[in-house]
Every structure is written in structure tokens, then in C-alpha cells.
VEXGU-910478 format. One record per residue (C-alpha): x, y, z; residue in one letter; residue number from 1; chain. Coordinates in nm, 2 decimals, padded with zeros to 4 digits, m for minus. Each point is the difference from the previous one (the first is absolute). Layout:
<sites>
SITE       c1       c2       c3   res     n   chain
SITE        X        Y        Z     A   NUM       A
...
</sites>
This chain:
<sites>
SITE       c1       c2       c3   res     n   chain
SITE    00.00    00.00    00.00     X     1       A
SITE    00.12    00.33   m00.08     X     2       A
SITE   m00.04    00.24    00.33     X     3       A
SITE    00.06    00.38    00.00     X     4       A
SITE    00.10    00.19    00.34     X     5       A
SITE   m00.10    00.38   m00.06     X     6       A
SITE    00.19    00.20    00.29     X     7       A
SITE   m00.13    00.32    00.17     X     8       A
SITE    00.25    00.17    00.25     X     9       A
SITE    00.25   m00.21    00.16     X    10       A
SITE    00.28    00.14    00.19     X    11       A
SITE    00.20   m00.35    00.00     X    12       A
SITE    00.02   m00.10    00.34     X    13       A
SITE   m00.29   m00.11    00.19     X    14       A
SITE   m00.31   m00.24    00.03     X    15       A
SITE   m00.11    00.06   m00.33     X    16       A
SITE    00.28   m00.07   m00.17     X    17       A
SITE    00.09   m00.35    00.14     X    18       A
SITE   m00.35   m00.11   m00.06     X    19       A
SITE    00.06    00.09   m00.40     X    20       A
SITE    00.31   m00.12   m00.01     X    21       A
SITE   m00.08   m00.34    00.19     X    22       A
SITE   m00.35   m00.01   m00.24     X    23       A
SITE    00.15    00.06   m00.31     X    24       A
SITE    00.35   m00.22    00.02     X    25       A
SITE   m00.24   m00.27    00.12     X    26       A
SITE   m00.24    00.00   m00.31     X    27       A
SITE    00.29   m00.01   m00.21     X    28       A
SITE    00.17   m00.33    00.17     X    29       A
SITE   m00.34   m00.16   m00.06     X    30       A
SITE    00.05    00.08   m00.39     X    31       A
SITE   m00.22    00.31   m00.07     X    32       A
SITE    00.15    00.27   m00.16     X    33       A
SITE    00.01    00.30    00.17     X    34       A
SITE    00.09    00.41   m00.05     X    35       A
SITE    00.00    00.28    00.27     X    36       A
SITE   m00.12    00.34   m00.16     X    37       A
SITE    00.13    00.33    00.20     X    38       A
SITE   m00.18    00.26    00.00     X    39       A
SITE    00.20    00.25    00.22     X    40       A
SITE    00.39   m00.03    00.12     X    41       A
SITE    00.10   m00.16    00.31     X    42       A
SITE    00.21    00.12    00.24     X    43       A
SITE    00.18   m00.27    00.06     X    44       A
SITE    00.12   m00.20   m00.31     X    45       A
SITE    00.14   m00.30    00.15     X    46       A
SITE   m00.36   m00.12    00.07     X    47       A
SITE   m00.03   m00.03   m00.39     X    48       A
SITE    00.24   m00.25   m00.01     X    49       A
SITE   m00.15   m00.24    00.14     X    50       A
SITE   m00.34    00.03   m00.22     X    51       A
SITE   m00.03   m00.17   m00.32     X    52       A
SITE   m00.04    00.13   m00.36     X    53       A
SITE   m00.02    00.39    00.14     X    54       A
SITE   m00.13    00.28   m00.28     X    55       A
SITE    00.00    00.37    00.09     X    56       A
SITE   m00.30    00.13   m00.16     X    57       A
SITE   m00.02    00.34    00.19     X    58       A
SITE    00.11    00.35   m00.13     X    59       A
SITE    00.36    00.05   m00.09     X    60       A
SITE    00.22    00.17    00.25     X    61       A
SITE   m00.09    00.35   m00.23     X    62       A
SITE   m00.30    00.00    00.05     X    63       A
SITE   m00.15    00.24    00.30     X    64       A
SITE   m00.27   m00.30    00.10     X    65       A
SITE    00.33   m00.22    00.04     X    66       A
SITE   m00.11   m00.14    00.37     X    67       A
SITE   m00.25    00.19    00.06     X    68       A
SITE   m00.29   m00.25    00.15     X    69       A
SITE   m00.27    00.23   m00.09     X    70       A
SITE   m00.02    00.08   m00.36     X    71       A
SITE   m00.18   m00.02   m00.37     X    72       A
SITE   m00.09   m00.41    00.00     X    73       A
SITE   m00.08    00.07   m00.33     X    74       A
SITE    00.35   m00.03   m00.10     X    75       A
SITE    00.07   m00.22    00.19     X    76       A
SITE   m00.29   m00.26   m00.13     X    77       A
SITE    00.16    00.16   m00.37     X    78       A
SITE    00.37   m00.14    00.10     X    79       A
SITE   m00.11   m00.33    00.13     X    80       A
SITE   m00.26    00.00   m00.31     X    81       A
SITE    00.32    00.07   m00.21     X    82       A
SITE    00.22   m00.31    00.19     X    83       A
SITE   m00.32   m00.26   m00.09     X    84       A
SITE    00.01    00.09   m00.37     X    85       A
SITE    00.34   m00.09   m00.05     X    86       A
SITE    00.02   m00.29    00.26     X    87       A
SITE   m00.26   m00.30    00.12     X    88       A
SITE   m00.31    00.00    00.19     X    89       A
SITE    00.01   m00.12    00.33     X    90       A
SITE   m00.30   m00.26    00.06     X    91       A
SITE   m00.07    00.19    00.36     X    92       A
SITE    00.21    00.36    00.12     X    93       A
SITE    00.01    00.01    00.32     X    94       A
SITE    00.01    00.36    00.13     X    95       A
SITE    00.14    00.10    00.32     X    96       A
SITE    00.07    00.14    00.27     X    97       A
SITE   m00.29    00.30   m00.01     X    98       A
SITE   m00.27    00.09   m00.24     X    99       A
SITE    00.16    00.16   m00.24     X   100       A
SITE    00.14   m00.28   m00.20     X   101       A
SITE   m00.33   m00.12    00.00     X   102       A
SITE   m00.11    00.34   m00.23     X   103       A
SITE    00.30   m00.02   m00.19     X   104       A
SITE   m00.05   m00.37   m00.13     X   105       A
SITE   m00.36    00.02   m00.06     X   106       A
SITE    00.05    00.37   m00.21     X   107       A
SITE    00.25   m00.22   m00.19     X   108       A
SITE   m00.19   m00.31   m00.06     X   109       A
SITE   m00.33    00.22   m00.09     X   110       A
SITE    00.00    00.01   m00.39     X   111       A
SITE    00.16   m00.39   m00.01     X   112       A
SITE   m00.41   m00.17    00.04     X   113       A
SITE    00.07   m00.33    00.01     X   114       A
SITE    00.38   m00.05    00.00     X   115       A
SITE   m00.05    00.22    00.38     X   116       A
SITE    00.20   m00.24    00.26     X   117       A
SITE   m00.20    00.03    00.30     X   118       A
SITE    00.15    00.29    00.30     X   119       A
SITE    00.01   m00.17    00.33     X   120       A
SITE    00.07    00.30    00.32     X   121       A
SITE    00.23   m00.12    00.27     X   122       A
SITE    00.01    00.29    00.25     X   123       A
SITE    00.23   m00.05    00.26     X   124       A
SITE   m00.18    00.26    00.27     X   125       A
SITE   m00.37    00.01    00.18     X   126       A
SITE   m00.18    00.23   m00.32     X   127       A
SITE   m00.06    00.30    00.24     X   128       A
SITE    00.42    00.06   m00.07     X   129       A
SITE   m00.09    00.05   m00.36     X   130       A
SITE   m00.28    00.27    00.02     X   131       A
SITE   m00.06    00.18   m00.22     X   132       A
SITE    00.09   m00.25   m00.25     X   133       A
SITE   m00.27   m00.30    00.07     X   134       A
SITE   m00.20    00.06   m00.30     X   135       A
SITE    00.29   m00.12   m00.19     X   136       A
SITE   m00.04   m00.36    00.13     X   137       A
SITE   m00.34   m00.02   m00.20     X   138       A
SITE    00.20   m00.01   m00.34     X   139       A
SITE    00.18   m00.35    00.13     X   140       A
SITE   m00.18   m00.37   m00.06     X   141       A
SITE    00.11   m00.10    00.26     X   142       A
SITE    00.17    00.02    00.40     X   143       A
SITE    00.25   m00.17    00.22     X   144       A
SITE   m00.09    00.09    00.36     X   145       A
SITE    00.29   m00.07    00.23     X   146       A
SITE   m00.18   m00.05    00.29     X   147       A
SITE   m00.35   m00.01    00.10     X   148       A
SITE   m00.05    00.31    00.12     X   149       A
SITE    00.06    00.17   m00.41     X   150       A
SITE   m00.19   m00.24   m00.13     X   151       A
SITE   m00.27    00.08    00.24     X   152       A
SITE    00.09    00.41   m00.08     X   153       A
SITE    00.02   m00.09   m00.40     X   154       A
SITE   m00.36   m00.16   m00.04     X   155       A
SITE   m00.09    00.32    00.16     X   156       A
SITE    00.13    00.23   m00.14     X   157       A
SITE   m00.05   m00.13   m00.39     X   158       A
SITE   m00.24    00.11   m00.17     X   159       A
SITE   m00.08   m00.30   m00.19     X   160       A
SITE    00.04   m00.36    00.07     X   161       A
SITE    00.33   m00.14   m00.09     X   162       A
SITE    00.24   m00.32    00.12     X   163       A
SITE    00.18    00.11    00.32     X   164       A
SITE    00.26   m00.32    00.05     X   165       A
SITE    00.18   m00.04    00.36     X   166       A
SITE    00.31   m00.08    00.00     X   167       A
SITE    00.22    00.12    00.28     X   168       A
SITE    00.38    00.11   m00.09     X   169       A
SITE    00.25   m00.30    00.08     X   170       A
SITE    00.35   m00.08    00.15     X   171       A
SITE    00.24   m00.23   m00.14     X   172       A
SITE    00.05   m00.30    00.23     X   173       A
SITE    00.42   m00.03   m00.09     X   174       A
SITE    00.28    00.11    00.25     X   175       A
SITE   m00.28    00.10    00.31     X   176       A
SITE    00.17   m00.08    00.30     X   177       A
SITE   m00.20    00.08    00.35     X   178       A
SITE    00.18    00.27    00.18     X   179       A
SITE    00.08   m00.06    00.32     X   180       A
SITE   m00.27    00.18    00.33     X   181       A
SITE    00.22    00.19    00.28     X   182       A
SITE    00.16   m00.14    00.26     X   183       A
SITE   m00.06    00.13    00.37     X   184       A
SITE   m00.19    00.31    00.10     X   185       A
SITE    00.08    00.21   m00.31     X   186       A
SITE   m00.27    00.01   m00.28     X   187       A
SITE    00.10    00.06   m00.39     X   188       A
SITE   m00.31    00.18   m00.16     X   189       A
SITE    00.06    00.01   m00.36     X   190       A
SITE   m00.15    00.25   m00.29     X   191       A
SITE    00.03   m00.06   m00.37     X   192       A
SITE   m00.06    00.27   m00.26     X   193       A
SITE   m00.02    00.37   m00.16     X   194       A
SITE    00.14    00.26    00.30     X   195       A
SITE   m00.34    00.25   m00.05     X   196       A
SITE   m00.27    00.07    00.18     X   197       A
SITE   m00.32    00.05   m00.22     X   198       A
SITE   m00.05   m00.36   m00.06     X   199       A
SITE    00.24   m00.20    00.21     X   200       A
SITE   m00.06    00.21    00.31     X   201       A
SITE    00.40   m00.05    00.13     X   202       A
SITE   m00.08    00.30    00.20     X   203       A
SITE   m00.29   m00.16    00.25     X   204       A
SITE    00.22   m00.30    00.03     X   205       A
SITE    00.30    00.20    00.16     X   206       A
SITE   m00.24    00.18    00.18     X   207       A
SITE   m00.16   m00.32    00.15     X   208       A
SITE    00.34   m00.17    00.14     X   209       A
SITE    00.11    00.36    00.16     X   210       A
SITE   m00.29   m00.12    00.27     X   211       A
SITE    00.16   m00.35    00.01     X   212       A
SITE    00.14   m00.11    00.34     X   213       A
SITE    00.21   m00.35   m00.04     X   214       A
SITE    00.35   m00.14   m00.20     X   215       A
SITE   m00.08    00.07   m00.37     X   216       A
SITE    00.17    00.11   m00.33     X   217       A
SITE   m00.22    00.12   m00.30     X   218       A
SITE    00.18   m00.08   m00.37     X   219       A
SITE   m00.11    00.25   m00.28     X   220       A
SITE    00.12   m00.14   m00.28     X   221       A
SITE   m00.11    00.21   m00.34     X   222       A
SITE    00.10    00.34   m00.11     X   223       A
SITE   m00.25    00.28   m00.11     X   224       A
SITE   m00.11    00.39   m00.04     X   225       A
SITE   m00.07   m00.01    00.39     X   226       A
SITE    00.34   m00.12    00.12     X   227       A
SITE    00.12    00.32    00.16     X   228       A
SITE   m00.33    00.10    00.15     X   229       A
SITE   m00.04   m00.31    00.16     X   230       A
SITE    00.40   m00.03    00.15     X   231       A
SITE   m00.13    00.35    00.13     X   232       A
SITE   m00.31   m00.15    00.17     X   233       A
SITE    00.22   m00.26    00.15     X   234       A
SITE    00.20    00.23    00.14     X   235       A
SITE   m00.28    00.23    00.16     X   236       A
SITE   m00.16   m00.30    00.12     X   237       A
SITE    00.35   m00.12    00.14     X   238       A
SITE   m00.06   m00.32   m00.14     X   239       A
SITE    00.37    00.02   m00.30     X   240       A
SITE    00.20   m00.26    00.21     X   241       A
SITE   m00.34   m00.27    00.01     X   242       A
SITE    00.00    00.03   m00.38     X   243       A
SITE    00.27   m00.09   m00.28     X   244       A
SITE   m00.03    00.12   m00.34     X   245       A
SITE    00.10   m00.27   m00.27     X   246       A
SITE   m00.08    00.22   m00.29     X   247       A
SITE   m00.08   m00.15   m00.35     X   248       A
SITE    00.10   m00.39    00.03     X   249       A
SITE   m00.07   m00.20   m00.37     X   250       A
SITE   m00.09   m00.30    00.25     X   251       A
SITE   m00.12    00.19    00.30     X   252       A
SITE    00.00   m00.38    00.21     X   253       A
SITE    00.32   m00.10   m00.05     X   254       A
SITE    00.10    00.28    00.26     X   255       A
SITE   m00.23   m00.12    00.28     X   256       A
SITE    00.18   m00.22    00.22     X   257       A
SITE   m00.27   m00.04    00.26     X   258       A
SITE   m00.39    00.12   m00.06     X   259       A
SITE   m00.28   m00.04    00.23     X   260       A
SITE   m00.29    00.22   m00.15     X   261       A
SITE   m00.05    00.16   m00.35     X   262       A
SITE   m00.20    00.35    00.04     X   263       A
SITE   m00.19    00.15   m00.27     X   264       A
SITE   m00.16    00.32    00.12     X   265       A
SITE   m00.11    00.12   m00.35     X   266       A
SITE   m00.31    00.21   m00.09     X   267       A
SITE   m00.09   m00.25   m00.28     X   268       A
SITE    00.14   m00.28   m00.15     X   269       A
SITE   m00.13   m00.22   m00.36     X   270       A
SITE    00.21   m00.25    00.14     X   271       A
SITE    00.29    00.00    00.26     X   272       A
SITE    00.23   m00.22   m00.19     X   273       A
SITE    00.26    00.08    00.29     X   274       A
SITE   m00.25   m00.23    00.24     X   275       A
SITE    00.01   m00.27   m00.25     X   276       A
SITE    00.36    00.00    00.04     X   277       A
SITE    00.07    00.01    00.38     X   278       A
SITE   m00.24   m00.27    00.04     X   279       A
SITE    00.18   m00.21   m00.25     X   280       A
SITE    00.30    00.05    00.24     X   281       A
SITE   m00.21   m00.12    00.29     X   282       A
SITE   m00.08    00.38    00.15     X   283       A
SITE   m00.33    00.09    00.11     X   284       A
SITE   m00.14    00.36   m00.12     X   285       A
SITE   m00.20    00.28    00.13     X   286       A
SITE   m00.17    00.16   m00.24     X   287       A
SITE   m00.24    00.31   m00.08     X   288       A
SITE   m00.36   m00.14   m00.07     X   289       A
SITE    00.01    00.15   m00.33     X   290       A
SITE   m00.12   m00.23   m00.29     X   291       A
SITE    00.27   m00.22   m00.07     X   292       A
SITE    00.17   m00.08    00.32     X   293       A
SITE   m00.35   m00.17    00.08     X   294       A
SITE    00.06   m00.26   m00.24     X   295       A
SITE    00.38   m00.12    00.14     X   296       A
SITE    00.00    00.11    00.35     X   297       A
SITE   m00.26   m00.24    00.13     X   298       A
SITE   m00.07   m00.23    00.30     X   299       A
SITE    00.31   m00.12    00.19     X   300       A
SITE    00.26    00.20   m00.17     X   301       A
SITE   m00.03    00.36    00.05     X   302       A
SITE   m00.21    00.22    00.07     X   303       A
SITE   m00.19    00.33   m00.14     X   304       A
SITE   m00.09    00.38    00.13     X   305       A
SITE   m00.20    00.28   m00.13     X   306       A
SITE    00.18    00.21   m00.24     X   307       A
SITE    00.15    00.30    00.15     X   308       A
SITE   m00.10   m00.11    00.35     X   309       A
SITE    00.37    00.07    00.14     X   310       A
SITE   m00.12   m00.12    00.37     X   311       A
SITE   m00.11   m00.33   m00.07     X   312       A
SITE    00.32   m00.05   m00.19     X   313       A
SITE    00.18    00.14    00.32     X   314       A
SITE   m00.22   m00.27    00.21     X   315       A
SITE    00.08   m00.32   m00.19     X   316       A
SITE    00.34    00.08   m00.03     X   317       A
SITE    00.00    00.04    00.40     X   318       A
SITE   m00.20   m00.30    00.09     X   319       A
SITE    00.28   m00.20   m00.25     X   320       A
SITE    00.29    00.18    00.23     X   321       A
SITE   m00.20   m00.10    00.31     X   322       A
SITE   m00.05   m00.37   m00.12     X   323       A
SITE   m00.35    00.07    00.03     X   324       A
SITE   m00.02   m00.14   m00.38     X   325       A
SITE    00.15   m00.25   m00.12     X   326       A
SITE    00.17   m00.03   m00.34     X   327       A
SITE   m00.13   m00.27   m00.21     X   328       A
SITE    00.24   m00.28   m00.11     X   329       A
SITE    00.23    00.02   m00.30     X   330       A
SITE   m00.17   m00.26   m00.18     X   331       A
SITE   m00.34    00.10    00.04     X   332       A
SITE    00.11    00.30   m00.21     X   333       A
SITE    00.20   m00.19   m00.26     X   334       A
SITE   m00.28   m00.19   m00.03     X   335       A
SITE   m00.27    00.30   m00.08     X   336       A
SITE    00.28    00.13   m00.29     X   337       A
SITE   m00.03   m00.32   m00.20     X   338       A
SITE   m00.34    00.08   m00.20     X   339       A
SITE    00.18    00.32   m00.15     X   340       A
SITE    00.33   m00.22   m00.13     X   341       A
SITE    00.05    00.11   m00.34     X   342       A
SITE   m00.09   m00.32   m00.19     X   343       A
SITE   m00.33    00.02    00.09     X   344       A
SITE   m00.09    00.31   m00.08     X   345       A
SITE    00.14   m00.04   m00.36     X   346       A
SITE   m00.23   m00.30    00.00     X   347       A
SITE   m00.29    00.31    00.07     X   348       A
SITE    00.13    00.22   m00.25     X   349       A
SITE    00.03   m00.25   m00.27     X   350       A
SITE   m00.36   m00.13    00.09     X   351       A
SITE   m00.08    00.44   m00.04     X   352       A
SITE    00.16    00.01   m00.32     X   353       A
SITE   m00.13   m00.31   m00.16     X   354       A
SITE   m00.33    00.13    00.06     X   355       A
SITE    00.05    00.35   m00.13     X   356       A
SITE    00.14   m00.13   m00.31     X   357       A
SITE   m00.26   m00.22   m00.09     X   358       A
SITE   m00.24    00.08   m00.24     X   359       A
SITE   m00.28    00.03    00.23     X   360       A
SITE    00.13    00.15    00.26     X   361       A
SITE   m00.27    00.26   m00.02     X   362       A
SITE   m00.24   m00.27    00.16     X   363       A
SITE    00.19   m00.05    00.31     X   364       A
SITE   m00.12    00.10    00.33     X   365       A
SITE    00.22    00.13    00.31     X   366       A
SITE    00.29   m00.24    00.09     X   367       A
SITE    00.06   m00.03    00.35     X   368       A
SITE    00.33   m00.20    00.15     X   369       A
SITE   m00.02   m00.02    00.41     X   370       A
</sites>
């Protein structure tokens, strides 16, 4: 099968770009032929690397809309319009990771009738991030929901009926070693992720162990916008010498030595591929009860708080410190990461794509993987 990955903004680092990378190497090992279209530059090149068959399709580096993410889609639909009629159809694009693919494809596709490979959306946020542009969404056949909670959001906010497919973003199962819980009275909290406080909320966390009493050491490991204001906030909340700052690690767990508690304090989350991965490595999370988290962190390996509810983050974290909860086992939350191993989850994509590309794909009703 020939697949199509049309990018929207990527940095090069992060979440997103794992996922893709993981998705679209995998496809290609199982013999479908695969290209990754670019719409805007990344940051960070190295990340291309590791993607296969990659196309820049945006506007050359002369052009004023050169990495702008809000600009005329019209020429963008014209360039990618352009790259069809001198290459192959794809028999499904996929179009990710915001809307705007989406409107970019289906403008492309528009005056092609019935040679028009079918769009599929695969947003990697809750839709709310992505206002004002949900209206795009409607020009797609199709959606991957990552988790429960957007395909719950999705069928909402559509405005006509169209297959929403859940399949959650996986891990690869090689080279996972459990990392090792503390030893004595000192505790090793752990944080994964982009140093910036809209979305992750890095700021309530710091704010949350400065009211901790008890033997404990936070990691940070991730870089970000926020850095500096949040070293500051350490430091006003005399809290620097509880906290080391790893920075930007390519393998962010090959640095833990000892880790007894993943924290995700974000505002929202598609996802939280981060939990995926600690739990693989046998460490429990505590998560934000925002959308995706509820779908890993379940029963008997973590647990979840309101979003932006710094005090009880404070309280679990205390009544952890006081031995007043007690962390599950390691193999209880080895055990909870298996369903999102990579294999399976190409076995759900290629069951998605199968069905897109068949002939009668316009019959089919809402697919649903639990």
C-alpha cells in the first residue's frame, strides 16, 4: 500500500515526532511504501533522519510565508497539488499533527473525483488546542483518535458523521530496562518533557514540592521557552538544590538511575506518551485528569488529579513521602504498557488503512479499538 504522511508544524524533538517516526518506519518494514510530505521547516533537522522517503513541499527559504504557520493554504494545497502531478497517488494521506494538513490535502485532492485518495486527521492534542481551526477537520474522511477522550471530543465536534478510529500512540518494546526505585528515605520524582508552562504546567509542579516536608529529589529532564523562569521560581521558592536540571537528553531514561514516580502536571494532554514510557520501565505516574492520561494511568499503577489543582498534587506527593501511599509494584506497571507495544498498534493501523483504501470505504461505520 502506498501511505502518505502530510506534516503540519513540528519542531523535531518531542511526542509528536517519535510517534511519526516510530509509525511510519514501522509501515515501511511491513512492505508498504511510504513518503513524509513537509509542510514547514523544522528546527531541528536531525529528527528527519530518522523518517523515511522525506519531501519538503513548503515555500522556499525566499519566500516571506517560509515558516510562518498561519498563511494562504491556497498555495500550499497549489504546491502539494503541483508534487501529486508529477509523482504517485498515495492510496490513503495521512495528515497530521493539526488541522491544517487536513485543508491542505483535501484543496489538493478537490478537482482529482475519483482518483481522490481518501484524507484520514490524526491530531495529536484534545481539539479545544486547535481552535479556531476545527472546521478544518470536516474536509477529512476520516480520524485517528489517540485516546478516548478526542474521539469522544471529535464525534462532537464534527459536523457530519465520519469514521473516528482509536488507536493510542505506541512504544517500541526493544532495549526497556526497568529502572531501578530509591533506596532509603530519599524519594526520586521524575518529569519528562517541554520546560513551559502553558501546557505542561512545570510551574505548579515546583510550586507543589516547595510545601513538601521529607528526603526527595525532583529530575526535570526536557528543555524549553520557560527554562529561566522556572530556575527563577525554584529559587524564590527555595526549592534549586531539590531539583536538577538534565536539559534536552535524545533518550531522556537512560539518565535516571533510580525513579519512583513520573509526574505529569499538564493542562491537557492527547496523550502522555511520557507515562507510556515510565510504566514500561516499571514507574508508576501521577497524572493531570486531562483526557489522555485517563486511558494509561489507571487502577493499581498511578494515580490522577484535577488539572491545575496544585494542592492535591502537593497532598499525594506528601502522603507518598509519609508512606501513607504506597507505590505499586514494578510489574504491575510493566504489565499495563504492554497493549501500547508498537506491533500492535501497526496491526490497528494497517487494519485503518486497509479499510480506507477499499473501494467501499464510504460504507463503513465508526471503528472502535478498546
Amino acid at each position: 500500500m502506498k501511505i502518505d504522511f502530510l506534516l503540519g508544524p513540528v519542531f523535531g524533538r518531542g511526542g509528536v515526532e517519535t510517534v511519526v517516526a516510530e509509525i511510519s518506519n514501522g509501515l515501511r518494514l511491513r512492505g508498504h511504501q511510504i513518503r513524509v510530505l513537509q509542510m514547514y521547516p523544522v528546527l531541528f533537522q536531525e529528527w528527519l533522519n530518522k523518517l523515511p522517503g522525506v519531501t519538503y513541499i513548503g515555500p522556499p527559504i525566499s519566500d516571506p510565508a517560509y515558516g510562518q504557520i498561519i498563511r494562504d493554504f491556497a498555495h500550499d494545497a497549489a504546491r502539494l497539488a503541483d508534487f501529486y502531478d508529477k509523482h504517485y497517488l498515495p492510496d490513503v494521506l495521512l495528515a497530521t499533527h493539526s488541522p491544517i494538513p487536513v485543508l491542505v490535502a483535501s484543496h489538493a485532492f478537490r478537482n482529482r473525483n475519483d482518483l481522490r485518495p481518501p484524507v484520514v486527521s490524526w491530531l495529536h492534542s484534545p481539539p479545544e488546542a486547535y481552535q479556531p481551526m476545527l472546521w478544518m477537520l470536516n474536509h477529512a474522511d476520516a480520524h485517528i483518535a489517540i485516546s478516548t477522550d478526542i474521539r469522544y471530543k471529535l464525534r462532537k465536534c464534527l459536523s457530519r458523521e465520519q469514521p473516528i478510529y482509536l488507536i493510542h500512540n505506541p512504544i517500541k518494546q526493544d532495549n526497556i530496562r526497568p529502572i531501578a526505585r530509591s533506596k532509603g528515605d530519599m524519594f526520586h520524582f521524575v518529569f519528562v518533557g517541554r520546560l513551559e508552562n502553558r501546557e505542561k504546567r512545570v510551574d505548579l509542579l515546583i510550586e507543589s514540592i516547595s510545601k513538601l516536608t521529607g528526603q526527595f529529589y525532583l529530575h526535570l529532564i526536557g528543555d524549553g521557552p520557560d527554562r529561566d523562569q522556572l530556575m527563577k521560581l525554584a529559587a524564590v521558592k527555595k526549592v534549586s538544590r531539590k531539583i536538577k536540571w538534565y536539559g534536552w537528553v535524545e533518550d531522556p531514561w537512560s539518565v535516571i538511575l533510580h525513579g519512583d514516580l513520573l509526574v505529569v502536571p499538564s493542562a491537557y494532554e492527547g496523550f502522555s506518551m511520557v507515562s507510556v514510557e515510565a510504566l514500561a520501565r516499571g514507574i508508576p505516574v501521577l497524572a493531570t485528569d486531562c483526557g489522555g492520561p485517563r486511558d494509561i494511568v489507571t487502577e493499581g499503577v498511578g494515580w490522577l488529579f484535577p488539572p491545575g489543582d496544585g494542592n492535591a498534587l502537593y497532598k499525594i506527593l506528601q502522603s507518598i513521602l509519609d508512606g501513607q501511599i504506597l507505590l505499586p509494584q514494578q510489574d504491575c506497571c510493566m504489565k499495563a504498557a504492554r497493549r501500547f507495544y508498537i506491533n500492535d498498534i501497526l496491526d490497528k493501523f494497517v487494519f485503518m488503512l486497509t479499510e480506507m483504501a477499499s473501494p467501499s470505504r464510504s460504507h463503513r461505520k465508526c471503528q472502535m479499538f478498546d
